[in-house]
N, C-alpha and C positions, 0 to 999 in steps of 0.2 A: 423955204425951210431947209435947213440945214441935216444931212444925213450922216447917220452915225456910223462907223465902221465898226463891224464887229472885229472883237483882237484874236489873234490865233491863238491856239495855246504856250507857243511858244513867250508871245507878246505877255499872255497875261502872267505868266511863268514869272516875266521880267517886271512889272508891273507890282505883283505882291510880294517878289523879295524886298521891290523897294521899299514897297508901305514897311514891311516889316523892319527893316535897317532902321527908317523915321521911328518906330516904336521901340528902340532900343538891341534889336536883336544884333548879335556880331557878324560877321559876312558870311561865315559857311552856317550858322543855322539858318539867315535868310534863304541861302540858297535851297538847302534839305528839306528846307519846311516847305517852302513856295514848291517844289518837286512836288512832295506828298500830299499837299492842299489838289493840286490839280492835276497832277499824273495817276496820283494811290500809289499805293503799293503793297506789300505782304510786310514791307516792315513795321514794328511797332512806334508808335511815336516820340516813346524814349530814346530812340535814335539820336533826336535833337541832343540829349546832355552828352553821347558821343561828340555830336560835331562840335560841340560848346569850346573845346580846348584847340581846336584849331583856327579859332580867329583869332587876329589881328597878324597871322602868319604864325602859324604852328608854335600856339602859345605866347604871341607879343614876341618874337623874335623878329617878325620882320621877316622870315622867312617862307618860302611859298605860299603864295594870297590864297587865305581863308577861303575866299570866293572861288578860286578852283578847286580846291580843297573838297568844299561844296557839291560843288561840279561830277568831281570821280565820283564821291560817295554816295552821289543820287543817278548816277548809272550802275547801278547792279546786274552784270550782264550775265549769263552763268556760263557760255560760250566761249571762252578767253580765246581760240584758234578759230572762230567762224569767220565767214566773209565779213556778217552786218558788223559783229565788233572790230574787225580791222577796218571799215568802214567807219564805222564812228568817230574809232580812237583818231583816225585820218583826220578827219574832220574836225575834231579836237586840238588837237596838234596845230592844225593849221591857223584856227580862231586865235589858239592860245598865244601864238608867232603871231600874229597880226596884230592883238591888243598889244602886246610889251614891246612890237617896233612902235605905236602910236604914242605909248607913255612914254619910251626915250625919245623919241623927236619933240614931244610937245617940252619935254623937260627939259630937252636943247635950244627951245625956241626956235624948231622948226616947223614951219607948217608941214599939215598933215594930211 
């Protein structure tokens, strides 16, 4: 028999934006929702018609991907000068430069 792995929260994080994306939703409420589905938070749900105008890149411009978008606005830190947030943002930062070298090589047709 075959055993199932339980998914981290991070995993299921990424898992229900996706459902939701398949259900119609744009890329930053996938992301803000799937946040508050399984993190919580103190924010209200209407949150979501916030994120609403930053898909497809801030408004269908194409500009800054939705999904990070997403991303900042489901980190609410209140600490802007702490360690953990310049530790975050670090880590942020680094993810973010690693996705956008991946989609220019792949768009170069280069392996990745």
């Amino acid at each position: 028999m075959e055993e199932t792995k339980e998914l981290t929260l991070p995993e299921q994080a990424r898992d229900q934006a996706k459902n939701y994306f398949r259900q119609g939703m744009n890329c930053t409420e996938c992301v803000m929702q799937s946040f508050l589905d399984i993190h919580g938070s103190d924010l209200p749900p209407e949150v979501i018609a916030l994120a609403t105008v930053f898909g497809g890149g801030m408004g269908h411009t194409k500009n800054t991907c939705g999904a990070i978008t997403g991303g900042v606005m489901s980190d609410p830190h209140g600490d802007f000068e702490g360690k953990s947030r310049k530790k975050n943002c670090m880590q942020m930062i680094g993810d973010c430069a690693e996705i956008a070298m991946k989609y220019i090589m792949e768009a170069e047709g280069k392996t990745v």
